[in-house]
C-alpha positions as CSV (number, residue, x, y, z in Angstrom):
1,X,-1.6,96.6,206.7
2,X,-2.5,96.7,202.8
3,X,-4.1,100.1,201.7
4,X,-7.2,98.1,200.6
5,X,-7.7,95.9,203.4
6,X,-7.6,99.8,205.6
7,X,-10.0,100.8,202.5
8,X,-12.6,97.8,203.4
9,X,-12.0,98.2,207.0
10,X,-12.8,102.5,206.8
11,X,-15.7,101.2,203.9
12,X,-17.1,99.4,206.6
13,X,-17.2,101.8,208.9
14,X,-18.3,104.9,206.5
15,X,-22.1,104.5,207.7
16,X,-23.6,105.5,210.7
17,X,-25.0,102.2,211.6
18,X,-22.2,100.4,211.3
19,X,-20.2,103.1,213.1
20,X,-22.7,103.1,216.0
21,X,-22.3,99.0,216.4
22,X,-18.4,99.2,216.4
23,X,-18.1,101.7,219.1
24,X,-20.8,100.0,221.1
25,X,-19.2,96.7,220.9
26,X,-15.6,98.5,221.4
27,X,-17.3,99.7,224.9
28,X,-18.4,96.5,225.3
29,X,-15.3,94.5,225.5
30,X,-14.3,92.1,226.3
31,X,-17.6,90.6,226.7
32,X,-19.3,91.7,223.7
33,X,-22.8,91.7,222.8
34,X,-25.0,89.3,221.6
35,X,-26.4,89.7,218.0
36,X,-30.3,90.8,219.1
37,X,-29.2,93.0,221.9
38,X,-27.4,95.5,219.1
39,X,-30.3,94.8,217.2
40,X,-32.6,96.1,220.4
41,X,-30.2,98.5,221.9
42,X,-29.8,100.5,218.3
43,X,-33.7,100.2,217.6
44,X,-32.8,98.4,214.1
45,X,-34.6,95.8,212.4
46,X,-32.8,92.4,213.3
47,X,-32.5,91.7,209.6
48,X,-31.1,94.8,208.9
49,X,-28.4,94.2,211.8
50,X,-27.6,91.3,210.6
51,X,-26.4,92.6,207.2
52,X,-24.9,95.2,209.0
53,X,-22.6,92.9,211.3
54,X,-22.1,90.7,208.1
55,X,-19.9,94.0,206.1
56,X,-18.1,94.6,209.6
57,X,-17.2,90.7,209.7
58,X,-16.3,90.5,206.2
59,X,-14.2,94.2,207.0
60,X,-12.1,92.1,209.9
61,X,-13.5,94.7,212.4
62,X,-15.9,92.3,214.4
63,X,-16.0,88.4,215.5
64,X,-18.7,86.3,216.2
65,X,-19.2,82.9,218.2
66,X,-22.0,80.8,218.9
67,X,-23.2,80.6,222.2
68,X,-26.0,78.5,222.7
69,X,-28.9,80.2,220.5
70,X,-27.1,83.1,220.4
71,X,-24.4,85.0,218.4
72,X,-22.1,87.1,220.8
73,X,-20.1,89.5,218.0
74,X,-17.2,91.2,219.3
75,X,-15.0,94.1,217.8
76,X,-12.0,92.8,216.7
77,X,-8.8,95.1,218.8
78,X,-6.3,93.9,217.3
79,X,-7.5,95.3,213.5
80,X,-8.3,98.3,214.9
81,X,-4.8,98.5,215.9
82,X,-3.2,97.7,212.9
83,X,-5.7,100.1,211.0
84,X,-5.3,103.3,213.7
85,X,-1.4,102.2,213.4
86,X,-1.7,102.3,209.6
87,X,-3.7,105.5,209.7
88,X,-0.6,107.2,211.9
89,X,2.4,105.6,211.1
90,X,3.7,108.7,209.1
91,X,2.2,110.8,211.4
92,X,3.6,113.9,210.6
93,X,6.2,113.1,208.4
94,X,8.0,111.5,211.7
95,X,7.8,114.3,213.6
96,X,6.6,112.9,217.4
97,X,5.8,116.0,218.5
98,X,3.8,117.0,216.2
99,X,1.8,113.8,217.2
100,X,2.6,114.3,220.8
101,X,-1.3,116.1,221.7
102,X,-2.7,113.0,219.5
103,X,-0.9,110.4,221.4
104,X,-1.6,112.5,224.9
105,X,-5.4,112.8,223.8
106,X,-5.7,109.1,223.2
107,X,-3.4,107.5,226.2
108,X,-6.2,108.3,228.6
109,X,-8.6,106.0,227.0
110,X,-6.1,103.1,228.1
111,X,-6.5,103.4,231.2
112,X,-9.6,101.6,232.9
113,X,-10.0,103.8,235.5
114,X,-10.5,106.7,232.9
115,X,-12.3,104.7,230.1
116,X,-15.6,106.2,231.1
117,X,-14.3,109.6,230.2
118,X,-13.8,108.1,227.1
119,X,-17.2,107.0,225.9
């Protein structure tokens, strides 16, 4: 990953809105969510969601797709892979365990039967 395409991405996620609608669509996946329901579920104007899911689309974080009337947006896993893989890559300074408790703290969200745990 490019530093300014992990710039964008964190950008895009550097407001609290935005944050909210990425972590409810991550817990929403793979389904996702259609475009008024984030609206309703984060009581925020419909317009303003809209510009809101626009910066995350434009950010590579979320996909959309039409579904009848609808817009169902979806958070987009595999660049928040590449952007928590460039955030750790060097995790400290390629020591693994130093990164061990990270790693350990995370692996439990992975696992469906714990993902609850996780929210």
């Amino acid at each position: 990953m490019e530093n300014m395409t992990a710039v964008t991405a964190l950008a895009a996620l550097a407001q609290t809105t935005r944050l909210e609608t990425f972590r409810l669509l991550v817990r929403n996946e793979p389904e996702g969510v259609p475009a008024g329901e984030l609206a309703r579920l984060l009581d925020i104007p419909q317009n303003t969601m809209s510009a809101h899911l626009a910066t995350l689309s434009r950010a590579g974080l979320v996909t959309s797709e039409r579904q009848s009337r609808s817009i169902i947006y979806r958070a987009n896993l595999d660049n928040l892979r590449d952007l928590t893989l460039f955030l750790l890559k060097d995790c400290c300074g390629g020591s693994a365990e130093l990164c061990a408790p990270l790693i350990a703290e995370l692996a439990p969200c992975c696992a469906p039967a714990e993902r609850a745990s996780c929210n």
